[in-house]
N, C-alpha and C positions, 0 to 999 in steps of 0.2 A: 504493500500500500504506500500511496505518495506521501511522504512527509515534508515537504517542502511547498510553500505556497508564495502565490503572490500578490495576491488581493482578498480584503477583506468578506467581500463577497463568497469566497469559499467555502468561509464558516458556517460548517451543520449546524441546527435548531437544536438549541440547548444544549450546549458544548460547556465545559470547564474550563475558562479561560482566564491567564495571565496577561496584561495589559499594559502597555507602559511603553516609555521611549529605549528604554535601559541601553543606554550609553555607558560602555564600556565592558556591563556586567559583571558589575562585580558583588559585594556580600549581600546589600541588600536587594537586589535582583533576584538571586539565589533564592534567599529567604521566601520571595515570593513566589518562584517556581515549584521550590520543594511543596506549600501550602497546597499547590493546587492540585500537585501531582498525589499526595497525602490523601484532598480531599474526592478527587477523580478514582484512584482504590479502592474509595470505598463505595463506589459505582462501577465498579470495571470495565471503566474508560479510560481514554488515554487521554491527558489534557494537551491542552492548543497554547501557546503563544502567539502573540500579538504585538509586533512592531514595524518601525519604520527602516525603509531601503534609505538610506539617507535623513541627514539631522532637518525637523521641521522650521530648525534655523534658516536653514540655508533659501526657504524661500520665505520665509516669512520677516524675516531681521539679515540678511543677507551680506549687511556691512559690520554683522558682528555674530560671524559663527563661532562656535566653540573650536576647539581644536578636538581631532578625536583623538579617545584611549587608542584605542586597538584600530590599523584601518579594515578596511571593510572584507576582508574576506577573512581577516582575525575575528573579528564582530561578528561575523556569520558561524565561523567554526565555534567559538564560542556561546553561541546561544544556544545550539543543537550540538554538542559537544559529545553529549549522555546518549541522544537518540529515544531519549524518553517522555518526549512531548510529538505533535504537529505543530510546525513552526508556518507563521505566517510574516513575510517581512512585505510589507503596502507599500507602494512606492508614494513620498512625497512630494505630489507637484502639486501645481496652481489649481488645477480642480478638485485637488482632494484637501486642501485649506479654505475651500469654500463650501466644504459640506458643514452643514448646520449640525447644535448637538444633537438634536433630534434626528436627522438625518442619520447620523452614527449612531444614535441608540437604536435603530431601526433596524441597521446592519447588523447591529451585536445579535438577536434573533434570540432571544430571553436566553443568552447564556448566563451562566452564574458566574462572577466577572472579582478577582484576584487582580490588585493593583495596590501599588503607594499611597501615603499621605497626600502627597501633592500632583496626583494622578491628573491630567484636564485634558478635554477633547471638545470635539468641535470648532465652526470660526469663533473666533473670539475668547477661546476657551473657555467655553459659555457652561460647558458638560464637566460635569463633577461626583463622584459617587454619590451622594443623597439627589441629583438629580436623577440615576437610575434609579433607586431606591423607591421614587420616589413614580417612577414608573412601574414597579412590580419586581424590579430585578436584583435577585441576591446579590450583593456586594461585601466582599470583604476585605478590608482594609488592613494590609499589614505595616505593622510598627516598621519606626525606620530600625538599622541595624547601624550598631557603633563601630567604632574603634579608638581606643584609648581615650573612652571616656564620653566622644563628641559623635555625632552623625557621621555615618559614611556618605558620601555624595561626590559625583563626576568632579564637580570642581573640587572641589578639597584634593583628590586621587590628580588630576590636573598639577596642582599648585606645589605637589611633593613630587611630580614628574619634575616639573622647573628647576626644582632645588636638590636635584637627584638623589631623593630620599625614594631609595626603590624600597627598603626594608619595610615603609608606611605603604608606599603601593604595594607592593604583594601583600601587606596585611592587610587594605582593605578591598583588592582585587579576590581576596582568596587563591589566589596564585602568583605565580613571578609574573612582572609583565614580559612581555615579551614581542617582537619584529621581525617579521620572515621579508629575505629579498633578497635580486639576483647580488653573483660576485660579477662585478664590472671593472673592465681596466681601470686602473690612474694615471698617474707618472708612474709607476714600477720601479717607486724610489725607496720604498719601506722594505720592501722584501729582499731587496739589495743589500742594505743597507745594517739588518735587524737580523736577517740569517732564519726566519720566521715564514712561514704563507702569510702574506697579507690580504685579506679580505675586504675590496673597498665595496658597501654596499648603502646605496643611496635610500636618504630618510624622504619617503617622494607617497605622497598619497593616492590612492585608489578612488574613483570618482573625482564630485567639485570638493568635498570636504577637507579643510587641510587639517594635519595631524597637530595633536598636543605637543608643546613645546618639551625638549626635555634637556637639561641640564648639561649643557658641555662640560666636557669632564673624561675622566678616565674611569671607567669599570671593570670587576671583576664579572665576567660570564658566562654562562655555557651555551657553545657553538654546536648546533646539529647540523653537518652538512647532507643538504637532502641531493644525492643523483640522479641524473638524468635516467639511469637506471645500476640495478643493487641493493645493500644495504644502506641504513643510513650509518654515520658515522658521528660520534660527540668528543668533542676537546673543552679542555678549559681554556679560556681567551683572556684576553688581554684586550679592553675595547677602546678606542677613543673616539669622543663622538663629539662632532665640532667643526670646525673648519681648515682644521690643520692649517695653524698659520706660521711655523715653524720650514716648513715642506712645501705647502701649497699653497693656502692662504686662500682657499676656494670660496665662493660667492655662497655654497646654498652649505649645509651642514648635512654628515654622511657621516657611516663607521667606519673604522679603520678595524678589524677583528685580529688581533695577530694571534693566530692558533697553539697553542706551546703544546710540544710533542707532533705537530702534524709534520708531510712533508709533501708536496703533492701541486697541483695546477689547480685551480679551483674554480678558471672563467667559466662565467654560464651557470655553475649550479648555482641551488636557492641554498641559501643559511637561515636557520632558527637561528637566534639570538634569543636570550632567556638571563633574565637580572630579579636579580633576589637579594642584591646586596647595595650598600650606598654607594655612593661615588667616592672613590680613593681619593681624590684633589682635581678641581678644575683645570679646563685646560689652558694653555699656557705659550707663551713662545718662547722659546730659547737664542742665545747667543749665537750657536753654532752646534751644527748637526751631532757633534763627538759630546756636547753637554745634555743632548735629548736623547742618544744613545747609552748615556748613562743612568740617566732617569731611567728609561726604560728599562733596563737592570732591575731596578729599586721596583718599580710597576709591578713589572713581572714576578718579583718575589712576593711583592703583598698578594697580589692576587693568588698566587697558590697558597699563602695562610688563608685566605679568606675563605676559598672553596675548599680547601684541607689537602690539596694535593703537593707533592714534593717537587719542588722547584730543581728545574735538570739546566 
C-alpha cells in the first residue's frame, strides 16, 4: 500500500491524524507522532501525517523565510523514517494559502486530529483547535516538549545551529543533526597539503528554501560515505565548515570533511555528515599554510578525544 502522498485530499474519512508544519522534526514532533500512532493501536489503524512540501513562509512572508533544519529530502526521510505512519506532504503554493479555515476543516473529513499548542490553518490562520472542536472534531492537543528546562522549538534548535552548539541540537532534534551531499572538486589544495581525503561538499539547498545558518567552525564528525555502488563506509572526520579563508576564501560557505584513517578518491559520491558534538573553535585565518597545518594536528587530535577514537 502507498505510503507516501501529496495532497491533502487523499485523506480517508476519519483517519488519525498528526498535523503541523514540523520543521525540522524534532522532540516535540515526535511527541506528537508517537500520541497518535498510540492512539490509532488502539483502533488498528495506521495513523496519517500531515504536512507541508515546503515552509508556508516562503509564500506567505517571502522576505523572511526561516532557514531550514534539515533540507528537504532530510525532512522527508525524516518524517517517514519508522514507516509507521501514511505521510502526507501538501504542496504550499498560492492556492492553497487561500483556502479558508473552513475550507481545510472540510478536507480534514472528521479525522481525529493530533497537533501542537500553536497549531493554525487556514488564510489568515483563522483555524485553531477549538475551532474544530468546535465543529465536532476530536482534537488533541499535545504539550510542548522541553529541553533543559525551556520549550523545544525550530528557532531555538536554529539559534544553537549559529552558535555551533550541536550537543543542544541533537538534544532537542533527538538525534545528531546531520547533511548529506555530493564530494565536489576544489583547488585540490587540502589533500595535498594535509596527507588526508578531503571532502569538499557544498552547504547548497534543495528547492526555494534556504538552509539554517550554522556556525563556522571546526567539528568533530562522522563521515558515511555513501557509493555509487557497494557498501557504505564511516570514518571519523575532521570538518570545517566556513569559507576557508586561509586557502580559499570562497564566497558561499561549504565543508571541508578530512576523513582520518581513509584513503581513496571520493568525486561524485554523496557523504553523510552526522554532529553530535560542539564546535572545537571557530574558524579562523592563519598567517601561512605551515601554521594551519599545525593546527590541524591539534584539530585532529581533539576530534578523536571527542568521538573516543585513537588519533594515528
Amino acid at each position: 500500500m502507498d505510503r507516501w502522498f501529496y495532497t491533502l485530499d487523499d485523506l480517508p474519512q476519519g483517519a488519525v491524524l498528526a498535523a503541523g508544519t514540523f520543521d525540522g522534526v524534532h522532540l516535540g514532533h515526535e511527541a506528537i507522532f508517537e500520541a497518535a500512532r498510540t492512539f490509532a493501536a488502539t483502533r488498528g489503524e495506521v495513523p496519517w501525517v500531515f504536512s507541508f512540501l515546503g515552509h508556508p513562509a516562503q509564500i506567505l512572508h517571502p522576505e523572511n523565510v526561516p532557514g531550514a533544519i534539515q533540507d528537504e529530502a532530510m525532512q522527508m526521510w525524516c518524517l517517514h523514517r519508522d514507516g509507521t505512519h501514511r505521510l502526507i506532504l501538501q504542496p504550499f503554493d498560492a492556492t492553497f494559502a487561500e483556502l479558508s479555515a473552513e475550507a481545510f476543516a472540510n478536507r480534514l473529513r472528521g479525522a481525529t486530529i493530533f497537533c501542537g499548542e500553536d497549531w493554525r490553518f487556514g488564510k489568515g490562520a483563522q483555524g485553531s483547535p477549538d475551532f474544530l472542536r468546535e465543529r465536532g472534531f476530536d482534537v488533541h492537543v499535545i504539550p510542548y516538549a522541553e529541553y533543559k528546562g525551556e520549550r523545544i522549538s525550530s528557532t531555538r534548535i536554529r539559534e544553537a545551529m549559529a552558535m555551533g552548539l550541536m550537543r543542544d541540537v541533537a538534544g532537542m532534534l533527538g538525534r545528531p543533526w546531520g547533511y548529506c551531499g555530493p564530494v565536489v572538486h576544489g583547488r585540490q589544495l587540502a589533500g595535498k597539503t594535509f596527507g588526508v581525503p578531503t571532502c569538499n561538499i557544498p552547504y547548497v539547498a534543495q528547492g526555494h528554501q534556504p538552509l539554517a545558518p550554522l556556525g563556522y567552525g571546526v567539528y568533530a564528525a562522522t563521515a558515511t560515505l555513501l557509493p555509487p555502488t557497494g557498501a557504505t563506509q564511516t570514518y571519523p572526520a575532521l570538518v570545517n565548515f566556513g569559507i576557508a579563508p586561509t586557502i580559499k576564501d570562497d564566497p558561499t560557505p561549504h565543508f571541508e570533511a578530512h576523513l582520518l584513517g581513509a584513503y581513496g578518491d571520493y568525486y561524485g559520491w554523496m557523504v553523510q555528515l552526522s554532529f553530535e558534538h560542539d564546535r572545537l573553535r571557530p574558524e579562523q585565518k592563519f598567517d601561512s599554510i605551515d601554521a594551519l597545518k599545525a593546527q590541524i594536528v591539534l584539530d585532529a587530535r581533539a576530534v578523536c578525544d571527542q568521538l573516543g577514537v585513537v588519533y594515528q
